[in-house]
C-alpha positions as YAML, in Angstrom:
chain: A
units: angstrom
residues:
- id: 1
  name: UNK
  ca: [0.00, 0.00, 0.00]
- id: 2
  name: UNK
  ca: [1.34, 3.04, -1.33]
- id: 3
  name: UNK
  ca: [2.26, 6.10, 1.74]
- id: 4
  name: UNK
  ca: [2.06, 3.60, 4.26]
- id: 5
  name: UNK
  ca: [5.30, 1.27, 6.04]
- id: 6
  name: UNK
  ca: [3.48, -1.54, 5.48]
- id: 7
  name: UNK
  ca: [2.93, -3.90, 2.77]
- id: 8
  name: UNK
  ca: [0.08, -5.34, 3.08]
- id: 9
  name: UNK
  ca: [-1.91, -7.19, -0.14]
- id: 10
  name: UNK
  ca: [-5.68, -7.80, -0.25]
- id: 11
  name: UNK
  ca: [-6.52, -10.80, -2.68]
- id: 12
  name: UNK
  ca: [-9.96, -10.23, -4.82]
- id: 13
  name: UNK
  ca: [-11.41, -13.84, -4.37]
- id: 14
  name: UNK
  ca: [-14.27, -14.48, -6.27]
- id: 15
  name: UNK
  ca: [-17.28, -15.47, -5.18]
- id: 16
  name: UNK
  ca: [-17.64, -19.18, -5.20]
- id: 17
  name: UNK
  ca: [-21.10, -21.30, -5.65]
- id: 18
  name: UNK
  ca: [-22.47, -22.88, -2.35]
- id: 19
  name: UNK
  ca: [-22.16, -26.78, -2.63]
- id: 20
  name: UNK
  ca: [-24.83, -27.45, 0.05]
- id: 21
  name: UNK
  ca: [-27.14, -25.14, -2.30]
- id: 22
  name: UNK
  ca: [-26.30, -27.07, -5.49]
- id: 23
  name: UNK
  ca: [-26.36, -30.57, -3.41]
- id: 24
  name: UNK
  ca: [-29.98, -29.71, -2.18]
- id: 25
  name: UNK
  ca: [-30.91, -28.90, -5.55]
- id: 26
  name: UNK
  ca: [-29.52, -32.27, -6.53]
- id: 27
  name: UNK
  ca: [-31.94, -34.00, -3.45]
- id: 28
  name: UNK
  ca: [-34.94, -32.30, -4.00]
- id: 29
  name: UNK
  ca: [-35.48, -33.22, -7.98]
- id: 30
  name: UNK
  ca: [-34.49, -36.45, -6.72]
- id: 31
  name: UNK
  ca: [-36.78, -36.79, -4.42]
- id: 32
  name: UNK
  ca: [-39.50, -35.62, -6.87]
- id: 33
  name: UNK
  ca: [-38.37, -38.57, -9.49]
- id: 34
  name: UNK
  ca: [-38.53, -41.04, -6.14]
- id: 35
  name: UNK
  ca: [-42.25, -39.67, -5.94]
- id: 36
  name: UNK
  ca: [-43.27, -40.52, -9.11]
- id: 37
  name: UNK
  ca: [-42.14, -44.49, -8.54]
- id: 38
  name: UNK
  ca: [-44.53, -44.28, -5.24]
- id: 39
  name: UNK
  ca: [-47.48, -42.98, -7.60]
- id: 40
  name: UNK
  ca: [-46.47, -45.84, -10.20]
- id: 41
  name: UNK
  ca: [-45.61, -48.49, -7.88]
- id: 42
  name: UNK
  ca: [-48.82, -47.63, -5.53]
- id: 43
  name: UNK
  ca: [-51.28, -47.80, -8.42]
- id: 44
  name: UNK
  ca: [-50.10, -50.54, -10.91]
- id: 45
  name: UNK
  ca: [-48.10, -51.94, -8.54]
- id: 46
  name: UNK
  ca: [-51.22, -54.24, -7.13]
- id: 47
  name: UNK
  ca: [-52.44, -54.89, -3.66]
- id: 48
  name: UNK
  ca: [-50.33, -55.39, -0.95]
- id: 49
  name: UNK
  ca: [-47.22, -56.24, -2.81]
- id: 50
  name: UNK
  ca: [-47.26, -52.72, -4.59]
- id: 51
  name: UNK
  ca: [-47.96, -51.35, -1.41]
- id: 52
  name: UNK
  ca: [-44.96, -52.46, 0.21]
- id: 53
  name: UNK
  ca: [-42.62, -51.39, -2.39]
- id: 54
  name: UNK
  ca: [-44.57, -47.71, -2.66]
- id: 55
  name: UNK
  ca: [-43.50, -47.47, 1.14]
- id: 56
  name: UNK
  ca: [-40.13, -48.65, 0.55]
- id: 57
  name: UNK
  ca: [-39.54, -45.87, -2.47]
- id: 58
  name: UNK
  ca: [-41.64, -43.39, -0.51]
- id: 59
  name: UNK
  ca: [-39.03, -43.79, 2.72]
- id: 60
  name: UNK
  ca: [-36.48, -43.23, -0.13]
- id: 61
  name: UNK
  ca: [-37.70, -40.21, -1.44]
- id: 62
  name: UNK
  ca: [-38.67, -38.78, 2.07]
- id: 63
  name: UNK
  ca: [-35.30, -38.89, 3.13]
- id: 64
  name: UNK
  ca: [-34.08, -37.04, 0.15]
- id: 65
  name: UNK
  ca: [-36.66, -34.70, 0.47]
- id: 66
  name: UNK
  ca: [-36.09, -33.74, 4.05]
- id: 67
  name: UNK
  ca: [-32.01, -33.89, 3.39]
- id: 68
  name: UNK
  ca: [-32.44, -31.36, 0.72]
- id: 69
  name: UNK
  ca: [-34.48, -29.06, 2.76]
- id: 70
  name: UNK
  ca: [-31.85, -29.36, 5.43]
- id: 71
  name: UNK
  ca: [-28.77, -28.74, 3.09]
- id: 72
  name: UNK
  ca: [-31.10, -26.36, 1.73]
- id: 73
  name: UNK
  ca: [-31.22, -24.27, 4.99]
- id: 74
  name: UNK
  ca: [-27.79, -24.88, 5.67]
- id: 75
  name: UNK
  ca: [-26.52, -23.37, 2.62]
- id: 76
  name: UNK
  ca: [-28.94, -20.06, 2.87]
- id: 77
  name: UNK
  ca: [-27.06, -19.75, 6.09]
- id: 78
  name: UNK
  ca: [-23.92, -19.97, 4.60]
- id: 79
  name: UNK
  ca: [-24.90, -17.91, 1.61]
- id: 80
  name: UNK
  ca: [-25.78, -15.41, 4.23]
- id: 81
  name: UNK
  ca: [-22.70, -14.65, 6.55]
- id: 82
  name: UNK
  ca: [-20.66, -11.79, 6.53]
- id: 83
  name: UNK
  ca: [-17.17, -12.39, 5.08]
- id: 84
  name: UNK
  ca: [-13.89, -10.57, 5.49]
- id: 85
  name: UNK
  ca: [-12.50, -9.43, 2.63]
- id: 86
  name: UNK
  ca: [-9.89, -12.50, 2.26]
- id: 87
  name: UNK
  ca: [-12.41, -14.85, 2.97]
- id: 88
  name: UNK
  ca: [-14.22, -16.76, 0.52]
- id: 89
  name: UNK
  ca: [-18.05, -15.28, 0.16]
- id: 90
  name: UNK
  ca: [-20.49, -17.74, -1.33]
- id: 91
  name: UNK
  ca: [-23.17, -17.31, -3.74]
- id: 92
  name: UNK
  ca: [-26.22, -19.37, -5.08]
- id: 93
  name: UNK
  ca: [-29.31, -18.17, -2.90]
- id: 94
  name: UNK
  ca: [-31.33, -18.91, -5.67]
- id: 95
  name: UNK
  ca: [-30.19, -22.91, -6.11]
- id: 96
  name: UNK
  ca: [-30.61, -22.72, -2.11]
- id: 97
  name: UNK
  ca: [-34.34, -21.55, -2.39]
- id: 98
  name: UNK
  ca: [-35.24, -24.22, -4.96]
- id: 99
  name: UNK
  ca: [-33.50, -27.18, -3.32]
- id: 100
  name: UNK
  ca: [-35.75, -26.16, -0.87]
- id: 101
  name: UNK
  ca: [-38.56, -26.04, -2.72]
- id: 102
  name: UNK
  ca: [-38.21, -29.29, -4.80]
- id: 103
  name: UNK
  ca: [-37.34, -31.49, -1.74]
- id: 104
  name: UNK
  ca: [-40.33, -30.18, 0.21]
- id: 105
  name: UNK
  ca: [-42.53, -31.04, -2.97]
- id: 106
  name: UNK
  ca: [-40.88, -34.76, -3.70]
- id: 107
  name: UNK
  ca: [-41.44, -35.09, 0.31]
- id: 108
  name: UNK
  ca: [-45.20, -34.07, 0.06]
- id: 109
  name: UNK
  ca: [-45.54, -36.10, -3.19]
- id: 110
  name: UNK
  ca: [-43.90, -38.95, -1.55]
- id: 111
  name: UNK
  ca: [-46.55, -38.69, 1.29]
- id: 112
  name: UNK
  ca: [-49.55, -38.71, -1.21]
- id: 113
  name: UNK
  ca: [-48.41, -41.55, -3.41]
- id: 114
  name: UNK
  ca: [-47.78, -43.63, 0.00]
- id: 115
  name: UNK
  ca: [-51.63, -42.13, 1.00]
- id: 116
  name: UNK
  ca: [-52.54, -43.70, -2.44]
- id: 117
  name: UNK
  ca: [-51.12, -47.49, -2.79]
- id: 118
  name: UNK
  ca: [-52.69, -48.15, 0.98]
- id: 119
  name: UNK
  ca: [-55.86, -46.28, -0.28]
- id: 120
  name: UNK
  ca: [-55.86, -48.94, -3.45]
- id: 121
  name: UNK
  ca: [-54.20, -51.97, -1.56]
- id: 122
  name: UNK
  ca: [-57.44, -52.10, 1.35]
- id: 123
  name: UNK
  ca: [-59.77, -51.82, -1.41]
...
């Protein structure tokens, strides 16, 4: 730094892309194509048998779906502290938001499609 004793050298570091936001992304459509094999599974699948293996692809995408609202979260946070100037700042609110989104959706669509194959397996 020019005028001053010392010589002191701030690095521009560029903004880097959250990987909790981009892995949450990654769960939630996940968990949405999970959902879909519940709704196939619990309505072709046939009685009890396609009942079974709804619950067992519904368990599947409900854990994706809540670990991508999770990571989700986690990376808003992230996304959202203060950083010195030679630390790294993260971006990708936006992947954050719909990671959030889409694994709150494949875990309410996972729900229904279970609600569906016991619906059609007692009848």
């Amino acid at each position: 730094m020019p005028g001053t004793p010392f010589a002191m050298v701030h690095l521009d570091v560029p903004p880097v892309t959250s990987g909790l936001a981009v892995g949450s992304l990654v769960a939630g459509i996940t968990s949405i194509l999970v959902s879909f094999l519940v709704f196939c599974f619990g309505a072709v699948g046939g009685g009890e048998n396609g009942a079974w293996a709804a619950g067992a692809f519904a368990t599947l995408g409900g854990l994706t779906g809540a670990g991508a609202v999770v990571a989700g979260l986690l990376g808003r946070r992230q996304i959202r502290r203060p950083a010195p100037p030679p630390a790294v700042r993260f971006t990708g609110g936006g992947l954050a938001i719909a990671g959030i989104s889409c694994g709150g959706a494949g875990l309410l669509l996972c729900l229904l499609g279970l609600g569906l194959a016991f619906l059609l397996a007692l009848t």
